[in-house]
N, C-alpha and C positions, 0 to 999 in steps of 0.2 A: 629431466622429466620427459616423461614419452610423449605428454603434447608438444613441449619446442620439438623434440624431433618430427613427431609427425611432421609441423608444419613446415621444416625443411625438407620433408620426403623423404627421409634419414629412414629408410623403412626396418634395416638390419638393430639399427637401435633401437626401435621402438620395441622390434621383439626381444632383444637382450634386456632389456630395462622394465619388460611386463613383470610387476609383481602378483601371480600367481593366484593370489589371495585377495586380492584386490576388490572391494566392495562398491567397486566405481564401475557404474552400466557404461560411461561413455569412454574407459580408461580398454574394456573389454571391446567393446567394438573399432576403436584404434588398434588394437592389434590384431583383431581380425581382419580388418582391412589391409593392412602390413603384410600378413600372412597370403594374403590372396595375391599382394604385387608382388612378392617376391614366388612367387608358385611358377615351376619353369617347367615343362615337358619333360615327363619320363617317368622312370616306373616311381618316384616317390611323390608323383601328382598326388593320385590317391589320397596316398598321408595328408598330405597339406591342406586337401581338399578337406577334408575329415577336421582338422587342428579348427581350419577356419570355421568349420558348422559350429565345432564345440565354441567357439570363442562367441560367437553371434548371439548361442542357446544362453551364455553364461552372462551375457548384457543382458537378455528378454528378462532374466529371471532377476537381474539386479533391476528391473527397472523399466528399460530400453520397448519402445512402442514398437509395434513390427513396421509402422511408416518408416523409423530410425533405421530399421533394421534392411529395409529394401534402399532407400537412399542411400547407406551408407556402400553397399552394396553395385549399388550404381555408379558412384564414384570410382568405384574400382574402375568398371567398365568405360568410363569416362575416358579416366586417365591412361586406360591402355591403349583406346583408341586412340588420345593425341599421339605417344609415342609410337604406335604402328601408322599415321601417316608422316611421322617424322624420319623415320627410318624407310618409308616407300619414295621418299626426293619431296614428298607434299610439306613442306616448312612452314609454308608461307599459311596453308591451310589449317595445318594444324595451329598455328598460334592464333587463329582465329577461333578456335572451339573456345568457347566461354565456360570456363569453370569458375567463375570467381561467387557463386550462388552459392556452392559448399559448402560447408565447415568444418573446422579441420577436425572436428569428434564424430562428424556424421550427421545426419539429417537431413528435413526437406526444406526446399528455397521456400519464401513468402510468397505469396501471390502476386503477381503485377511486378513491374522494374522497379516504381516509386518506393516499395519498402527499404526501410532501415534495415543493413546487415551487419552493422556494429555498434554496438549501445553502450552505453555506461552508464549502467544503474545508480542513481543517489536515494541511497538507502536511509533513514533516520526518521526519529519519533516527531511528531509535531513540535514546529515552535523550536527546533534543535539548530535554524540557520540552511538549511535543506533550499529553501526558497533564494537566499544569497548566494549560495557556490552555484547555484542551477545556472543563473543567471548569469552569473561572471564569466562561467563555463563558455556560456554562447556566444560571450565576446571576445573568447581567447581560442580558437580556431575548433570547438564542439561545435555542433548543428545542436539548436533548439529548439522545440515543437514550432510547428509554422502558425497558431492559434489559437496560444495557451491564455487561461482565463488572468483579464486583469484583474491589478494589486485591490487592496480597496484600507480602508485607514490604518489596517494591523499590518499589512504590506503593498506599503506606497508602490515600493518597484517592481511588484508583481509576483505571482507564486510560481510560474515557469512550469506549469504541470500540465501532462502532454491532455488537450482536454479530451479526447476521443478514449483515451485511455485510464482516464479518472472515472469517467460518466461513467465507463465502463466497469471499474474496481467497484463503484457505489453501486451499481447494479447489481454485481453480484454478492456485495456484500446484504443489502438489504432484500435479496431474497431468499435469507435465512432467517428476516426477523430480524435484523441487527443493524449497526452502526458503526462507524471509526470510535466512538467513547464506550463500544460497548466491552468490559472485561474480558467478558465470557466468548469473546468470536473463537478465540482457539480451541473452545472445548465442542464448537455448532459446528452440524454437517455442513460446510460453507462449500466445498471442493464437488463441482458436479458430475453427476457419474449419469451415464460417460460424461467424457469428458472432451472428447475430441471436439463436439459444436463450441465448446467453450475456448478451446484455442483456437479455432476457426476466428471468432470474433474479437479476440486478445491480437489478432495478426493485423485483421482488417482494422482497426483502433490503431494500430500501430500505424500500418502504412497508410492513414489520413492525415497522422500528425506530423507524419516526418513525409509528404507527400516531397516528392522532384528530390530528396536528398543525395546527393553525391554519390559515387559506386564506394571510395573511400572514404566516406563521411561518419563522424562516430555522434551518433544519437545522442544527447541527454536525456532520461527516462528518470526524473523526479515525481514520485507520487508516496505519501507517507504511510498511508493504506498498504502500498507493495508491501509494506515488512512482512504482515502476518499474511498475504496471500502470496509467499514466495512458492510454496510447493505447486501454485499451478505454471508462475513464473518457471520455477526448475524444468516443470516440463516441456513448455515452448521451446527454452532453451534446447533441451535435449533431442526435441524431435525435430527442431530448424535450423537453418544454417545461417546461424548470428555469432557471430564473435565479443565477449560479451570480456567487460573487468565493469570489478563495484569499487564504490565509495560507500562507507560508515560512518555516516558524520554521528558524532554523539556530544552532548551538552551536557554539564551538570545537573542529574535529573531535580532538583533543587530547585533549577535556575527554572525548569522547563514546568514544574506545577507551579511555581510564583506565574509564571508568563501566562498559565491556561488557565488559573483562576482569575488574573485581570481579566483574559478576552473573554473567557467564557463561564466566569464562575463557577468552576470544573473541582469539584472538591479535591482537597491538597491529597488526598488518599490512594482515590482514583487516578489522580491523573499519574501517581508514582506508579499506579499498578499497570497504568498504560504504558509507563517507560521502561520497564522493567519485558513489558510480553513487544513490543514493538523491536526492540533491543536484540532480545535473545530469538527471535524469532528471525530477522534479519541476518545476526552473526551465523547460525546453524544455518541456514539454507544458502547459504553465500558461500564457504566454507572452501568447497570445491574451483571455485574462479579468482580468477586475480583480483587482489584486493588489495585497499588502501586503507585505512581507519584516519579520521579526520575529526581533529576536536575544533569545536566551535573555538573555544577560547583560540586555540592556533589560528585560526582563517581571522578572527578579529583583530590578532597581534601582528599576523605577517599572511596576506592575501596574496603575496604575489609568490610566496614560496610553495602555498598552497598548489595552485594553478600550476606551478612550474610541475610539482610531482602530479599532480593529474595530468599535464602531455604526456611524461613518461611513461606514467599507467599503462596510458591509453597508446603509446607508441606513435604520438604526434611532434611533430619539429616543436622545441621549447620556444616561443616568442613573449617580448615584455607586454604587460600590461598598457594599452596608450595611457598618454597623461589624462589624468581624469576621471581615469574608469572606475580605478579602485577607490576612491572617495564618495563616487556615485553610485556603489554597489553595497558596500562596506562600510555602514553608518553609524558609529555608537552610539548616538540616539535613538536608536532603534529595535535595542538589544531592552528588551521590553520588562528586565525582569533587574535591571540595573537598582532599582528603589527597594530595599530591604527587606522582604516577608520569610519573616521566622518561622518555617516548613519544620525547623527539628522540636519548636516549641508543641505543636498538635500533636497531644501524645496517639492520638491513631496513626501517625506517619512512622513512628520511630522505627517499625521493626523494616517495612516497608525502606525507609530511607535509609537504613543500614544495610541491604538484599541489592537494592540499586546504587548505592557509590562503591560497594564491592566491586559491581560488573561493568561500572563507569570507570574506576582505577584499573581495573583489567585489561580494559580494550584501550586507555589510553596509554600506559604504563608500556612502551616500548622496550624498557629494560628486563622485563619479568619471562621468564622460561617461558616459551610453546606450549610444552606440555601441563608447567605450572596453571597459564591461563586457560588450555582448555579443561582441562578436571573442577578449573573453579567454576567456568562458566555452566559448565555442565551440572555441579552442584547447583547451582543458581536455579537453571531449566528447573529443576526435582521441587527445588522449596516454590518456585514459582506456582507451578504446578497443585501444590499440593494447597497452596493459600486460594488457589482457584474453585479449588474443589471444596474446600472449605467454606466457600460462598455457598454453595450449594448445599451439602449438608445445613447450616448453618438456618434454612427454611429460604431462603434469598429467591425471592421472582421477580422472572425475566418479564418487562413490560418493552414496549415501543410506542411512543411518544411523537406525533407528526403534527407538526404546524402547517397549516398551507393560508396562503395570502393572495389575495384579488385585488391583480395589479391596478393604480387609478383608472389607467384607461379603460376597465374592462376585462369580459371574455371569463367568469366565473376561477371558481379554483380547478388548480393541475395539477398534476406530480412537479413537475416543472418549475413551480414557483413553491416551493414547500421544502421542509426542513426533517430528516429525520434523527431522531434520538431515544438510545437503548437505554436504559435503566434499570440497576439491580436494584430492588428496594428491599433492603434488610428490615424485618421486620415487618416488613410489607409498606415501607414507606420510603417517599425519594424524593428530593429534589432535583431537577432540570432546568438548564436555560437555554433558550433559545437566541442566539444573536444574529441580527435582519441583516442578510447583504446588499448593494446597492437596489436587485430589482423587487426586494420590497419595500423599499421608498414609500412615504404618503400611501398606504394601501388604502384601496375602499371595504377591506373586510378582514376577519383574525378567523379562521377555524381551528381549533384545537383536537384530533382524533384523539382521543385517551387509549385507544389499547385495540389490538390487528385480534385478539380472542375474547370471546365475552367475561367481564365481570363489574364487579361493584365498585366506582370509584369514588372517593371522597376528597372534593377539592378542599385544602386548606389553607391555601391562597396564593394570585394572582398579581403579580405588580410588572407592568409596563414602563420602561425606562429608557431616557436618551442617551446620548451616546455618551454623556459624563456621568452618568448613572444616577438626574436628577428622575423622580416619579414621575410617570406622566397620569399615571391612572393602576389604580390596587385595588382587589377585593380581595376579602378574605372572612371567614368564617364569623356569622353573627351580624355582617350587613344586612341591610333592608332589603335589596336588592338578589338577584339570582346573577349568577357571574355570566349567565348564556341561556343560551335556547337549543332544545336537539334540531339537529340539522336535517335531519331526514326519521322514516319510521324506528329506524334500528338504535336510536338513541331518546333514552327518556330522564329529565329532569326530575327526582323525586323529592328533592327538599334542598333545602339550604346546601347548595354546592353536596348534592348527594346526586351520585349520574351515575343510570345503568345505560351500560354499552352490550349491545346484542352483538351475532355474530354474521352482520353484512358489513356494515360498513360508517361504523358510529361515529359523530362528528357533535361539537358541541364550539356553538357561532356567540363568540365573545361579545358582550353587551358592550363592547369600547366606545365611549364617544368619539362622535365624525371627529373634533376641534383636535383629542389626542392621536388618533390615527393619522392625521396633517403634520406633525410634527415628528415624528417617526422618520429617521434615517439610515443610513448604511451604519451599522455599530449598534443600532438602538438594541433590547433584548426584551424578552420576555419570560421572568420567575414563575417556574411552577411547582406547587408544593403539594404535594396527595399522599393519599392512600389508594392503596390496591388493591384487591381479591378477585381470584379468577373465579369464576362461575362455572359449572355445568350448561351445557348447551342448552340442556330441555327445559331448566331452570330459569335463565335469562329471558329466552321467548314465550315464558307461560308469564312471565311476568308483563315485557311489553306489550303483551296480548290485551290482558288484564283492562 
């Protein structure tokens, strides 16, 4: 392949090996860079000169950012200089020029020494074991974020997710209105245009987490959001100089809506339709980088074999696991989805759970043709697709759903302490749950936003529950009682759990008793069942006027 050679500096090969045709922006700029090292004085400069513009023009048009396009450029320039002080008697000086910031496709260094220059992506759907390999990862010779968020009762040992770089994915994912539960992220303008502030701060996230890392230290980069936001991933890669291989961990998607309807009461539907866009979203944008495919059931049957092919991946010395590690990482107690929920009995799952073990036997089916898997996965993409778009047709609105909680000490509600959640409601109706992490413990207060656009909500009811999923407190339709009070002008109570939400900033302050809000823990959740209709602008506000 023309990147091992590039990275040998093979440069004759890499141009004998370019395939012409090639729809790879970073495969184009490798041979143009080749082109340019091997260019020698004399009358067929010109030409080569000429070969390499075209080679450059033919990356910009696959892709290639012109940042890409001047670093890679510069590397040339780079490496001609070491070798003209090496040939002037300067040896000593030349092995001093620091190239090791490049990458062997081309691109720009990160900012600052402290960034990661080698990563290994853990790619995979929620709840897939993603949070196990991260970890074991960082005890078998990876670097793992230096101040990744702790575990809390669905993961004792921790989620290993780089946090500078989550805070960050959640960022950009909810300023399209959206969520990790939400179906529809891959159909929302999510990808910002421009785009370049956006890897700006994708770099700086990076080098906070992996701050003092090694020059030859290889990143772990687990976040399960990455799937569907690989095409901004693609591009950091392209325009920076990281040396990057993935892992694809993938689970029974089976195993994985039994697992997120225990944590999260995630409908067995949904959450198939989330393994299914997490999945193929993943595999396609990886495609291109070295890669590994890793089935859960494998890391729980043989963890050290696992590890052993991820140094190789990664090109790290193979070392054994110490004693102890792998029982402390690797817990089948843990494996959440062990107790029996019959996923093919809900007859809304079947067509959904026969689309997803397709493309779970795919990716894990090592025996199956290249070509076989990709035409299937690709059919998969189409019908995916096409059930997405069916939501929509189908009359399906997009709601967003925000819990925020005031912590006991104090200091009113934040974005900071708050929960958000996207919701299709077919029919115009949906269920949501919210589940507390440790820092809303004991809250002094529940706000519920029902909707980021004005309409008409109908709450159909409200149960608060602990972490064993005893009630602690319920309302629901036909009570005495009002489930809240609007929190400010732009929301108004009209009747029995009937709430208009204007278009500031509508909030509706849950009448929870003090005694149930005391008893509230990491794990506890909160059921919510409505109806939805969007409103007209001038509509909503002639009413709260009113």
């Amino acid at each position: 392949m023309t990147r091992d050679a590039f990275q040998r500096g093979n440069w004759q090969a890499v141009i004998e090996a370019h395939p012409l045709e090639s729809p790879d922006a970073g495969a184009w700029l490798r041979y143009g860079q080749a082109l340019l090292h091997t260019m020698e004085p004399g009358p067929e400069q010109g030409k080569q000169q000429q070969q390499a513009a075209l080679a450059f023009l033919q990356a910009q048009k696959r892709g290639a950012s012109g940042g890409a396009l001047v670093a890679a450029k510069r590397q040339v320039v780079m490496v001609s200089l070491r070798e003209a002080l090496a040939l002037a008697g300067l040896a000593e000086t030349a092995a001093r020029l620091d190239l090791s910031h490049f990458a062997a496709n081309g691109g720009m260094p990160l900012p600052g020494a402290d960034g990661p220059r080698r990563l290994l992506l853990v790619l995979g759907m929620h709840r897939s074991g993603t949070s196990a390999l991260a970890g074991l990862l960082g005890q078998a010779g990876f670097v793992a974020p230096a101040n990744p968020d702790p575990g809390d009762v669905n993961n004792p040992t921790g989620f290993w997710e780089p946090r500078h770089v989550r805070r960050f994915h959640d960022g950009l994912i909810a300023s399209c209105e959206s969520s990790w539960e939400d179906p529809l992220l891959p159909l929302l303008s999510w990808l910002p245009d421009p785009i370049e502030p956006a890897i700006d701060k994708l770099e700086e996230a990076l080098a906070e987490d992996f701050a003092g890392i090694p020059a030859d230290g290889v990143a772990v980069v687990k976040d399960p959001r990455q799937c569907r936001l690989m095409p901004l991933w693609s591009e950091l890669l392209q325009r920076r100089a990281l040396v990057v291989q993935v892992l694809l961990v993938v689970r029974r998607p089976e195993a994985v809506a039994a697992s997120l309807w225990r944590r999260d009461q995630l409908p067995l539907d949904r959450a198939l339709l989330l393994w299914v866009s997490h999945t193929l979203e993943a595999e396609l944008h990886s495609r291109e980088q070295p890669r590994l495919v890793v089935s859960y059931e494998a890391l729980l049957k043989d963890p050290a074999a696992v590890v052993s092919s991820c140094q190789r991946l990664a090109g790290l010395p193979e070392q054994p696991l110490l004693a102890g590690l792998q029982g402390a990482w690797i817990r089948p107690e843990l494996n959440h989805a062990n107790k029996p929920l019959d996923v093919a009995a809900d007859v809304g799952t079947r067509g959904l759970l026969q689309l997803a073990t397709a493309v779970y036997r795919a990716l894990s089916d090592g025996s199956m043709d290249a070509m076989e898997r990709q035409e299937l996965l690709d059919r998969a993409r189409l019908e995916l697709q096409e059930r997405m778009q069916a939501l929509l047709r189908l009359g399906s609105q997009r709601a967003m759903l925000q819990l925020f909680w005031e912590p006991r000490a104090g200091g009113g509600f934040c974005e900071e302490h708050s929960q958000r959640r996207a919701v299709v409601m077919e029919r115009s109706k949906a269920e949501v749950v919210f589940v507390l992490p440790n820092t809303a413990a004991q809250p002094k207060a529940l706000r519920l936003d029902l909707a980021e656009q004005p309409g008409l909500i109908s709450l159909q009811q409200l149960e608060l529950r602990d972490i064993a999923g005893k009630s602690l407190w319920q309302w629901g339709v036909g009570a005495a009682d009002l489930p809240g009070h609007g929190a400010n002008p732009h929301t108004r109570v009209l009747a029995e759990g009937l709430v208009l939400a204007g278009d500031g900033d509508p909030g509706l302050l849950l009448a929870i008793p003090a005694e149930s809000l005391e008893r509230l823990g990491s794990g506890s959740s909160l059921r919510v069942v409505a109806r939805w209709q969007a409103l007209p602008v001038e509509v909503a506000r002639q009413v709260l006027e009113m």
